[in-house]
N, C-alpha and C positions, 0 to 999 in steps of 0.2 A: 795669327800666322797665316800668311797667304798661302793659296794652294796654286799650281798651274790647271789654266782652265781646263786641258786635258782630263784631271781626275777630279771636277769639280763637279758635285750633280745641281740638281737645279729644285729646290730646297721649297725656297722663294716663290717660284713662278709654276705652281701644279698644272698639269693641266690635265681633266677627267677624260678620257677618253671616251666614246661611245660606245656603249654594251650591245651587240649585234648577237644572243644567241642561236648556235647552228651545233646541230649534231655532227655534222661535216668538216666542221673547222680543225684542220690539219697542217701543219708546213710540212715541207719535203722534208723526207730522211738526208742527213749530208754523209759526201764521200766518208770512206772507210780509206785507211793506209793501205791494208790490204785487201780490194775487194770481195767481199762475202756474197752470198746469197742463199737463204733459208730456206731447208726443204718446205713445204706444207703440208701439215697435217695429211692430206688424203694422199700422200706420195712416202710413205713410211719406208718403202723398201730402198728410195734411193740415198745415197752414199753422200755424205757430206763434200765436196771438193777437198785437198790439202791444202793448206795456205801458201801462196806463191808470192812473197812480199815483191813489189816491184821495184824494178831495176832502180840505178841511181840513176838510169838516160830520164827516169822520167820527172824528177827534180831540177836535172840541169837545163828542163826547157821550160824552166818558167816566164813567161813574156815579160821583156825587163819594165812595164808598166804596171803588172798584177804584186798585191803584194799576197800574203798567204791565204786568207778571206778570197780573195781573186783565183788564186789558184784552187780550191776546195771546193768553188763555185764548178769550176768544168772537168769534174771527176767525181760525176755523182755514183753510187750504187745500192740498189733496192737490198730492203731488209725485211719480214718479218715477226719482227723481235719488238714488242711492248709490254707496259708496266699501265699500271693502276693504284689508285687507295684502297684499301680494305682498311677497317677494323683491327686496332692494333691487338693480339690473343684476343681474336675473332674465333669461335667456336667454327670449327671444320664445314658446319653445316650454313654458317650464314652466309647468303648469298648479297649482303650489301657491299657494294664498291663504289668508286668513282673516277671519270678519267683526270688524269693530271693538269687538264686543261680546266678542270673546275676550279672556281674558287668556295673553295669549303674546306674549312678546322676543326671540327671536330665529328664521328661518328653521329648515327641516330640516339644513340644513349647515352654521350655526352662525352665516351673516355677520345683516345688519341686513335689516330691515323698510320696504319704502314705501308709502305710501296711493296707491291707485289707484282716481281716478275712473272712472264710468260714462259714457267721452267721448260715447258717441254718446247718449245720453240729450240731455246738456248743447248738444250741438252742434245739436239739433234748435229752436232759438232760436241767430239770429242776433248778430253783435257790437252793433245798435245795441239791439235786445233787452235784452244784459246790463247794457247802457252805463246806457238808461233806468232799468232798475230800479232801480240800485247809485245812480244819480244822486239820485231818488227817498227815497232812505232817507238821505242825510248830514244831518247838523243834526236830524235827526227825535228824540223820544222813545220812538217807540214800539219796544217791547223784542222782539226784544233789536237790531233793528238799530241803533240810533245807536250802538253801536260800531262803528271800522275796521276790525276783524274781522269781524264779527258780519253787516255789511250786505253779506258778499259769503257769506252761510252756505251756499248750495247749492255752495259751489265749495269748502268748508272742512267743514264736516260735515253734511250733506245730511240725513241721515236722528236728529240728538239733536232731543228736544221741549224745545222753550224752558224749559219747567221748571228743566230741567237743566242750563240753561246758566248759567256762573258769569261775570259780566261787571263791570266798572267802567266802561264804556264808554271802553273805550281805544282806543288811533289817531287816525286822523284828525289828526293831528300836522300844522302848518302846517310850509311852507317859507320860511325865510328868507333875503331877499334879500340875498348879503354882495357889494353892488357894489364897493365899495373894495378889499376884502380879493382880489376875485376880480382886479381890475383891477393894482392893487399888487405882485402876489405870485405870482400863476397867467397872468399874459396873457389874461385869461380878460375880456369885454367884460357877461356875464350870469350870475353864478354865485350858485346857489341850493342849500344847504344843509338837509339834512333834518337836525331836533335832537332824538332820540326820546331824550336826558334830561326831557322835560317830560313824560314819561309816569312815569303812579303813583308806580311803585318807583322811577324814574329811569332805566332803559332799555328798550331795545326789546323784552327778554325776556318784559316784558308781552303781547306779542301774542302769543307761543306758550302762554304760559302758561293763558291763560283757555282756550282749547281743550283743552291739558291737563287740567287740572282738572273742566269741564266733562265729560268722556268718564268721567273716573272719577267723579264726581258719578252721573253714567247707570248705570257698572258697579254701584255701591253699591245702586241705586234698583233694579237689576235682579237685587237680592242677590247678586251676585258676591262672591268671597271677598276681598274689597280694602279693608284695614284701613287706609294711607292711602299717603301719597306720600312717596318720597325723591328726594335729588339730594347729588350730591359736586359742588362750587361753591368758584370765587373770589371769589363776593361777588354778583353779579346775578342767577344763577338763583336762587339761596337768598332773595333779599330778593322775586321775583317769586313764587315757590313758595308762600313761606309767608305770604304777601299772598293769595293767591287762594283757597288752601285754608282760610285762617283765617275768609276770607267764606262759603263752602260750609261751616264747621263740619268740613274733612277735616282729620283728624291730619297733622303733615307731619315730615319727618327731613331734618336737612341735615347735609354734611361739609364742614366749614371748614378750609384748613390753616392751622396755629398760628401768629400771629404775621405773618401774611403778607397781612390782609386791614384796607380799612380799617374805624374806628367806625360809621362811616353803614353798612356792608354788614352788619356785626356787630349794630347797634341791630334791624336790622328785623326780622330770621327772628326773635328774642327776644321782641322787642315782636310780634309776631304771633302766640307762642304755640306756633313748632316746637319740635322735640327737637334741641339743637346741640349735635353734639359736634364737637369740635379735634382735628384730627390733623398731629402732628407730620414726612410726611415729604411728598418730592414730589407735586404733583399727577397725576402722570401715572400712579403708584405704587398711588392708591388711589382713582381715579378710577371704578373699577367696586364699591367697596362697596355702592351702592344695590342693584345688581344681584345682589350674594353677599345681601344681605337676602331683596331677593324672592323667588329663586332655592327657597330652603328652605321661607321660612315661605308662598309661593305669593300672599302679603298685601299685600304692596307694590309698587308699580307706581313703575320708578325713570320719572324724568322727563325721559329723553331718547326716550321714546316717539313723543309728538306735535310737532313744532312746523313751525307752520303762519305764515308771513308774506306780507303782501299789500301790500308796500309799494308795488310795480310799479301796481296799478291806483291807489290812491292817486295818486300822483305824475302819472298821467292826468288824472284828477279834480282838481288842483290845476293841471294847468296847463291846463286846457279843452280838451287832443287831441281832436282828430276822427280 
């Protein structure tokens, strides 16, 4: 099944990048919807600003040449807000970390990795603060928040420049009201259903995934050695993976087991353009081959690294909580 070259990555033709490490390697913070700026630490006494989403004049003077990327570029605004790897139930006392910009999977002692905000940063703005912003940015174009992701990006990757972020504008998933079903079936008098098969690939795996990809989009830009992505998959990571990578132009690899997935899961990594190979035995079995990849060639970045979901404020925002 052919793909448009648009979402097709490039599989085929790798090319390794050159590994320049710098402790300085940074890209800019990109625009905010509504511009923020973080007190610092040594300025405790001052007062958070209140959000002032801006006007609609300043949409409607987009240069009829710029498309959203364009426009996002000349509305930059400074943040203090960063994340890190720790130690995933990391004892309070250890001090190992690592920044996002490294390529490394697993801890010193071998378990898993957590992102760890810069709370007090974040906490130096109040809850109607975050409320207004994020409220601000739904339904908008302006890139990259009008994704469900994307419009809550200080709390999800604080420090990637819009550039680099790889988006469809997913989330924001409405709630369906199943009165009958809930009443019939559940005893239930209000029951409201969240249905994230209406997203892209057909599930929710869309939302970790553009963070994904995203951060390795960043690693590439920042010549890291990361030639593309894998994942061992039943069907939803694979079709979300190489959906996203195919739009970024990242190489992608997926593991399929033989025979055990359906057509719709099987069409899309294909039609997208990864490298699919079938493996004949348990999932459980060979669930870490992305990882025996990376591991050697130091090039591949399996895809249980990132995933980031925000359904919780969403489901705020849809039901008007105060």
């Amino acid at each position: 099944m052919a793909a448009s070259p648009i979402f097709r990555s490039s599989l085929l033709s790798p090319q390794l990048l050159p590994y320049h490490s710098s402790t300085t390697d940074k890209s800019p913070s990109t625009a905010h919807f509504t511009p923020i700026k973080a007190t610092t630490s040594s300025d405790p006494a001052t007062t958070p600003p209140s959000p002032a989403p801006q006007s609609s004049n300043h949409l409607k003077h987009r240069r009829s040449a710029d498309n959203i990327r364009d426009e996002a570029r000349r509305h930059n605004a400074a943040h203090n807000f960063s994340a890190k790897y720790v130690p995933f139930n990391a004892d309070p006392t250890s001090t190992e970390s690592y920044s996002l910009d490294e390529i490394v999977y697993r801890s010193r002692s071998g378990g898993l990795l957590d992102v760890q905000h810069d709370m007090d940063a974040l906490k130096k703005f109040d809850g109607q603060y975050w409320r207004s912003l994020f409220d601000s940015r739904v339904g908008k174009t302006t890139w990259p928040y009008g994704s469900g992701v994307w419009s809550k990006k200080e709390w999800v990757l604080p420090e990637i420049d819009g550039d680099d972020i790889v988006s469809a504008f997913e989330g924001n998933s409405n709630l369906f009201w199943a009165e009958r079903f809930g009443k019939q079936f559940l005893g239930m008098n209000d029951l409201w259903v969240k249905h994230c098969g209406i997203s892209h690939t057909g599930s929710f795996k869309d939302l970790g995934m553009t963070v994904l990809v995203s951060q390795v989009n960043r690693l590439r830009k920042l010549n890291r050695p990361v030639v593309g992505v894998g994942c061992a998959s039943t069907g939803d990571t694979s079709a979300a993976l190489s959906a996203y990578c195919a739009a970024a132009g990242i190489p992608s690899i997926v593991f399929l087991p033989a025979n055990r997935i359906s057509i719709a899961q099987l069409v899309q990594p294909i039609a997208n353009g990864a490298f699919v190979l079938s493996i004949g035995y348990p999932l459980h079995s060979w669930i870490g081959y992305p990882l025996r990849i990376g591991y050697p060639l130091h090039s591949w970045i399996p895809s249980i690294v990132f995933f980031f979901v925000v359904c919780g404020i969403w489901e705020v925002q849809n039901f008007d909580t105060e």
